[in-house]
C-alpha positions as CSV (number, residue, x, y, z in Angstrom):
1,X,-129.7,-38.8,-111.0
2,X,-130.7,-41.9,-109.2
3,X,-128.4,-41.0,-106.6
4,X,-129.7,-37.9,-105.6
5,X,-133.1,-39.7,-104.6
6,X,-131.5,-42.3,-102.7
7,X,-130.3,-41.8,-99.3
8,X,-128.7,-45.1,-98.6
9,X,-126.4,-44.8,-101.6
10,X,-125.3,-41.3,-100.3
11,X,-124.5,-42.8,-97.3
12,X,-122.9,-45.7,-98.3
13,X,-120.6,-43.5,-100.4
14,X,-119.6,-40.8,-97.6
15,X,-118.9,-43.6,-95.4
16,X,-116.6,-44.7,-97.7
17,X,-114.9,-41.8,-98.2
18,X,-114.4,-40.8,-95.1
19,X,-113.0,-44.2,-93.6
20,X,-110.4,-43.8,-96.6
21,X,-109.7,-40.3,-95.6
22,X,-109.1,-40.9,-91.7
23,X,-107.2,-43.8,-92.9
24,X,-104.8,-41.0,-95.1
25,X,-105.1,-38.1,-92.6
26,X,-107.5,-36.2,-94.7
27,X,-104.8,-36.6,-97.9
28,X,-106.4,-37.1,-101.2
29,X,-104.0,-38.3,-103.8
30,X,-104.1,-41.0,-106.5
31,X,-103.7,-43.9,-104.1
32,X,-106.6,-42.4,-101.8
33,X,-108.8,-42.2,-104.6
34,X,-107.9,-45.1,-105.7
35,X,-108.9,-47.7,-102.3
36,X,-112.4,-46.2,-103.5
37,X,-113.9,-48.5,-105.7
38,X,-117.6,-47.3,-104.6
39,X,-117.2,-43.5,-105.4
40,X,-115.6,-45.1,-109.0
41,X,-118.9,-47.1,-109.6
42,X,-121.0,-43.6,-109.1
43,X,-119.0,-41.6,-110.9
44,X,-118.7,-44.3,-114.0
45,X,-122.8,-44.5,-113.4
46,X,-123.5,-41.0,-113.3
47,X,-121.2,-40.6,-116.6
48,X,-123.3,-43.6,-118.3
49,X,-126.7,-42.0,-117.5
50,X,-125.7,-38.4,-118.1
51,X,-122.8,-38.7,-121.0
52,X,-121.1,-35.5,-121.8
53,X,-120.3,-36.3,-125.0
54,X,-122.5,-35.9,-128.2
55,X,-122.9,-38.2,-130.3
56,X,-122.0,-37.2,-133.9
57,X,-122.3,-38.6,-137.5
58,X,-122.3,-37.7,-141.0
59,X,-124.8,-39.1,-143.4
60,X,-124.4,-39.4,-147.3
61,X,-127.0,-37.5,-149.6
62,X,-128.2,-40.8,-151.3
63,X,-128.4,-39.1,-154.8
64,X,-125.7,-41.2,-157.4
65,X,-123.2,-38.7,-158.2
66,X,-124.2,-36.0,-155.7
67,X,-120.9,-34.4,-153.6
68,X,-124.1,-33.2,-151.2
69,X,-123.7,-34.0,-147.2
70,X,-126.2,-33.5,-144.7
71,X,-125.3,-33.8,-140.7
72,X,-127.4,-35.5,-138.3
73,X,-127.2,-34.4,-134.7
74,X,-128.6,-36.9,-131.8
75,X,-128.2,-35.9,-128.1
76,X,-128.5,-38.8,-125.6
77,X,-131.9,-39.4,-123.5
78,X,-131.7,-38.5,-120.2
79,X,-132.9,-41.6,-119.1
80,X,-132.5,-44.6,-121.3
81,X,-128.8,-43.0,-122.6
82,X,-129.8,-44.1,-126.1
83,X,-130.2,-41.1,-129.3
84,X,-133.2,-39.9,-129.9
C-alpha cells in the first residue's frame, strides 16, 4: 500500500532489479531472485500489511455440559494488520 504512494521506494526497487537482471542477461531463476534482498523486504511487507490468510478460531459455548460451538470469524485491518 505504502508503496504505491512512494516513488523513491519504486525506484529503489526497479533499480535493483534491473542491475540483477543485466547482471544475468535478463534470466530470472532462483539465484537471480535471490541477489534481491530489496524486492524480498517488499514483498514480506506487502504480505504483513495485506495478509492473505484469515485468521480462524473456535470458541466454546460456556454453558457446563453443553456440546454447543459457536465460530468466530476476524478478518485483519487493513492498516494496523491486527483482528477486528
Amino acid at each position: 500500500m505504502e508503496f504505491i504512494a512512494k516513488c523513491s521506494l519504486q525506484d529503489k526497487l526497479y533499480a535493483e532489479v534491473k542491475s540483477v537482471l543485466d547482471k544475468y542477461d535478463g534470466r530470472i531463476d532462483h539465484d537471480t531472485i535471490g541477489e534481491m534482498p530489496y524486492l524480498d523486504a517488499c514483498l514480506l511487507e506487502d504480505l504483513r500489511i495485506c495478509s492473505p490468510v484469515v485468521r480462524y478460531e473456535r470458541i466454546n459455548c460456556s454453558c457446563t455440559g453443553c456440546a454447543r460451538t459457536s465460530f468466530k470469524w476476524e478478518f485483519p485491518c487493513r492498516r494496523t494488520g491486527s483482528a477486528s
